[in-house]
C-alpha positions in Angstrom: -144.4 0.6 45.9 -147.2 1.2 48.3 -145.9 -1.1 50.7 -143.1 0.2 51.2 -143.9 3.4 52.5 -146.4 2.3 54.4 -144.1 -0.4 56.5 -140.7 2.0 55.7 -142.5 5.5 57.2 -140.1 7.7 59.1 -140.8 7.0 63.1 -141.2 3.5 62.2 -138.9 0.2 63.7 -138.9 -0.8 60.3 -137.2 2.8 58.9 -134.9 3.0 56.3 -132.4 3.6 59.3 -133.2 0.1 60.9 -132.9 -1.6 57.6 -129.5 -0.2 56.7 -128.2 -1.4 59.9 -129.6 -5.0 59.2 -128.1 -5.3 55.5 -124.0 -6.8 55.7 -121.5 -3.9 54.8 -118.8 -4.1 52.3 -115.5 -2.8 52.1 -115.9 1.0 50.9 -119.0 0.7 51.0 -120.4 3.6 52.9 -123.8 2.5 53.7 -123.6 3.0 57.6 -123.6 6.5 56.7 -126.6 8.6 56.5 -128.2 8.4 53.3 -126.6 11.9 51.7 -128.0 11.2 47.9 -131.1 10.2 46.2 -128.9 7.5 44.2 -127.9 5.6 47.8 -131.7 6.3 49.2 -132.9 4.7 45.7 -130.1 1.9 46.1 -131.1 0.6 50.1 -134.6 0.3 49.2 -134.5 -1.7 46.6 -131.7 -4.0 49.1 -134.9 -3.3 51.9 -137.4 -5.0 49.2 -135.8 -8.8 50.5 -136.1 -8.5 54.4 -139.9 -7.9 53.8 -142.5 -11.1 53.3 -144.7 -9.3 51.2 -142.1 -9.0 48.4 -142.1 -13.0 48.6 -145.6 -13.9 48.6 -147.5 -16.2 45.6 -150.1 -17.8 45.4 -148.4 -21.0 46.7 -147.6 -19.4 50.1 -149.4 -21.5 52.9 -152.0 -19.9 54.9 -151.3 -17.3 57.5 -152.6 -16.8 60.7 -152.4 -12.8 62.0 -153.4 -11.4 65.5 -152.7 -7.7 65.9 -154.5 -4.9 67.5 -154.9 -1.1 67.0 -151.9 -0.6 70.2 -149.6 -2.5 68.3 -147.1 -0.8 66.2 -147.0 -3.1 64.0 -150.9 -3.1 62.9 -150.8 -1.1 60.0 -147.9 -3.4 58.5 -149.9 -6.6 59.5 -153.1 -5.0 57.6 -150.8 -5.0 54.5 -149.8 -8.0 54.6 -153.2 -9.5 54.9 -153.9 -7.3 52.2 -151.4 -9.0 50.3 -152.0 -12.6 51.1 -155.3 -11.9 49.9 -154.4 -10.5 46.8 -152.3 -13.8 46.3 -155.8 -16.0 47.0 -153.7 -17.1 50.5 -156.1 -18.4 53.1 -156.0 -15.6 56.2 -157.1 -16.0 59.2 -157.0 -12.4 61.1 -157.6 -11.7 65.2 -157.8 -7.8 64.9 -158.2 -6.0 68.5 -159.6 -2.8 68.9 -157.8 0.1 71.0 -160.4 -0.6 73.7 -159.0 -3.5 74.5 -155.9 -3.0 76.6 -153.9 -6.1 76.9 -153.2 -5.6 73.2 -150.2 -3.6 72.8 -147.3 -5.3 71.1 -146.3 -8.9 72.0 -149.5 -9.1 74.7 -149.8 -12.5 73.0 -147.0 -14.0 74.8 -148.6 -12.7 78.2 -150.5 -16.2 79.3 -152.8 -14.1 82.2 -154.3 -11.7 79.5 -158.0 -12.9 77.9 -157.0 -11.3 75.0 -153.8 -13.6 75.1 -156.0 -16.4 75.7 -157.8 -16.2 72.7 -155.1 -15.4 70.2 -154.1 -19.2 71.7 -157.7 -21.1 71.1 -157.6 -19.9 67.7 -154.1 -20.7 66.6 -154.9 -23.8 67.9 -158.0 -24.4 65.9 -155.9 -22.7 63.2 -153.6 -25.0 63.1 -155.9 -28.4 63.7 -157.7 -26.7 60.1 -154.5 -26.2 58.4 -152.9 -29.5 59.2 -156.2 -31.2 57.8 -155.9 -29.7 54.6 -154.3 -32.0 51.6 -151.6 -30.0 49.6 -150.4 -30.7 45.6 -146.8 -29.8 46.3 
């Protein structure tokens, strides 16, 4: 799945590595190991498909709200999953910084003094105000 590799890639937080670490081990089960055959590779990525959101996502997911930036390692997963959530017909709304902007690297959002912090903030806010109006079928 194209997904996949594109969140999975070697170099990545989200490797195959980190994921194997995250899943519980089992008696015998030898999966702390270093993947060795292309059965056991095979086998942890289709365990990796439930830790993602985008093997979850329907049309009845609620919108999403994404703020990334070309300095954050995580930009080319957030792309996706917009991508995704579009796909689905999910409401997006996206806050995508350039790499000239250099308060942007990852979690700037949490740093109050930054403007770029700032505005992630104003448009969560008016994010949520828009969501909360909304009238749902559920």
């Amino acid at each position: 799945m194209w997904v996949r590799s594109n969140i999975f890639k070697s170099g990545f937080v989200m490797s195959l590595n980190f994921v194997r670490m995250l899943l519980p081990s089992q008696p015998g089960n030898r999966r702390r190991v270093p993947f060795s055959r292309r059965k056991a590779l095979e086998r942890l990525r289709e365990e990796a498909a439930c830790i993602s959101p985008i093997e979850w996502l329907g049309g009845r997911f609620p919108p999403v709200c994404i703020t990334t930036s070309k300095r954050d390692f995580l930009y080319e997963a957030n792309l996706n999953f917009e991508t995704r959530l579009e796909e689905h017909g999910v409401p997006v709304d996206s806050l995508v910084y350039q790499w000239s902007n250099p308060n942007t690297e990852h979690t700037w959002q949490q740093d109050y003094r930054f403007e770029e912090s700032q505005e992630v903030y104003r448009r969560l806010h008016a994010f949520v105000r828009q969501v909360a109006g909304r009238t749902t079928n559920i």
